[in-house]
C-alpha positions in Angstrom: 1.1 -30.0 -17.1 -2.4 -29.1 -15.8 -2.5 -29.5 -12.0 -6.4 -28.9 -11.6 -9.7 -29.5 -13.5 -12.7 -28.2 -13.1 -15.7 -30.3 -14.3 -19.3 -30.5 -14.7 -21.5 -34.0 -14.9 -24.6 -34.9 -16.1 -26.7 -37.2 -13.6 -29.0 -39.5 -15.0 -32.1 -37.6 -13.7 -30.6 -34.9 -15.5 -29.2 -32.5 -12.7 -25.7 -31.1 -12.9 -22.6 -31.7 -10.9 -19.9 -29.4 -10.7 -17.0 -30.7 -9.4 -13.1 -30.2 -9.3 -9.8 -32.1 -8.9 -6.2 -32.5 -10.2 -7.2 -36.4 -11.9 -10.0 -36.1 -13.8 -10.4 -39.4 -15.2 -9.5 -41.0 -12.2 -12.5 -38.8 -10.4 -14.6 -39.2 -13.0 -14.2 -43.7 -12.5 -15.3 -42.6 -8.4 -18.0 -41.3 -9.3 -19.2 -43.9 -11.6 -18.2 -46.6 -9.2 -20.5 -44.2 -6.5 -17.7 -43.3 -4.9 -17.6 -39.8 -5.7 -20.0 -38.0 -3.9 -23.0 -38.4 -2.1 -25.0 -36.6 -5.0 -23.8 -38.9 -7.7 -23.9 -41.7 -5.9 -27.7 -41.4 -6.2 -28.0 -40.8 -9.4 -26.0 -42.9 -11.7 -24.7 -43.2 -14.4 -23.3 -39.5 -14.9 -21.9 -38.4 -18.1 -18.6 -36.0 -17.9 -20.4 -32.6 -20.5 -17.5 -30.3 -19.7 -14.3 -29.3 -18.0 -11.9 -26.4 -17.7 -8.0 -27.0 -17.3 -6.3 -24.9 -14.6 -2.4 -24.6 -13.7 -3.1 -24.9 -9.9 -5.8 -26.9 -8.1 -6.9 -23.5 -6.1 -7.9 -22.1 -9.2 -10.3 -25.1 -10.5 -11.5 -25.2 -6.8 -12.5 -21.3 -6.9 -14.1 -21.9 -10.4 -16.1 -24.7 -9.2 -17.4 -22.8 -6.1 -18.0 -20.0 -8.8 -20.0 -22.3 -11.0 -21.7 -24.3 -8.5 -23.9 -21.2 -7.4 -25.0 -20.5 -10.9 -28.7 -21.3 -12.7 -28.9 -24.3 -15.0 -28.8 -22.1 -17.8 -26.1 -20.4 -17.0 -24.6 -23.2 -17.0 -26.2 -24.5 -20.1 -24.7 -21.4 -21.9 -21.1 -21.9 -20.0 -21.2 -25.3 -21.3 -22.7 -24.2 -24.9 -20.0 -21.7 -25.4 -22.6 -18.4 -25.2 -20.3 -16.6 -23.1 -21.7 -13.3 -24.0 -25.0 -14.5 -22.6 -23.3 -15.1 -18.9 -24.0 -11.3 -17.7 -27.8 -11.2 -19.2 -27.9 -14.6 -17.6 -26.3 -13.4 -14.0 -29.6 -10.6 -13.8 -31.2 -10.4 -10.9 -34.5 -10.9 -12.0 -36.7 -10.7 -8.8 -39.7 -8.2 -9.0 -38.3 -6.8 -5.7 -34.8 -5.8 -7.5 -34.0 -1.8 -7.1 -33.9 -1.9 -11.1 -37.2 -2.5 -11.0 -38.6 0.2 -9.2 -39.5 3.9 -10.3 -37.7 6.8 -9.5 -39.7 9.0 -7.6 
């Protein structure tokens, strides 16, 4: 029996939550009664888009952290199934990064 979930929403001005728990249905009903978070509670209705089953709550709550700090479209591709995308996607891409300068 899954013991942790970790979960992204959709708010309605179309910004993502990631989230985690060991209920997930009973998390997502907080958060449409605006008793989830502070985030969601200003944005209702949210939509549940995707979710990852873990065997221990630590292990959703480390993938949420994980998650959390990536780009939409990371994200977008997480959620799309484009997992090969993720590393292309995780590029610095900052004109100031060392793979941008030339070797002198």
């Amino acid at each position: 029996m899954p013991k942790g979930f970790m979960y992204i929403l959709k708010c309605d001005d179309g910004s993502y939550y990631t989230g985690s728990t060991v209920d997930l249905e009973n998390r997502l009903n907080q958060h449409l009664k605006g008793k989830g978070s502070v985030y969601t509670k200003t944005r209702l209705p949210v939509e549940l888009i995707y979710y990852e089953i873990y065997p221990r709550i630590d292990q959703a709550f480390y993938r949420e952290k994980q998650v959390q700090g990536w780009s939409r479209k990371k994200k977008q591709a997480l959620m799309d199934g484009k997992l090969g995308n993720l590393p292309g996607l995780a590029a610095c891409k900052n004109d100031s990064h060392f793979k941008n300068f030339e070797k002198g």
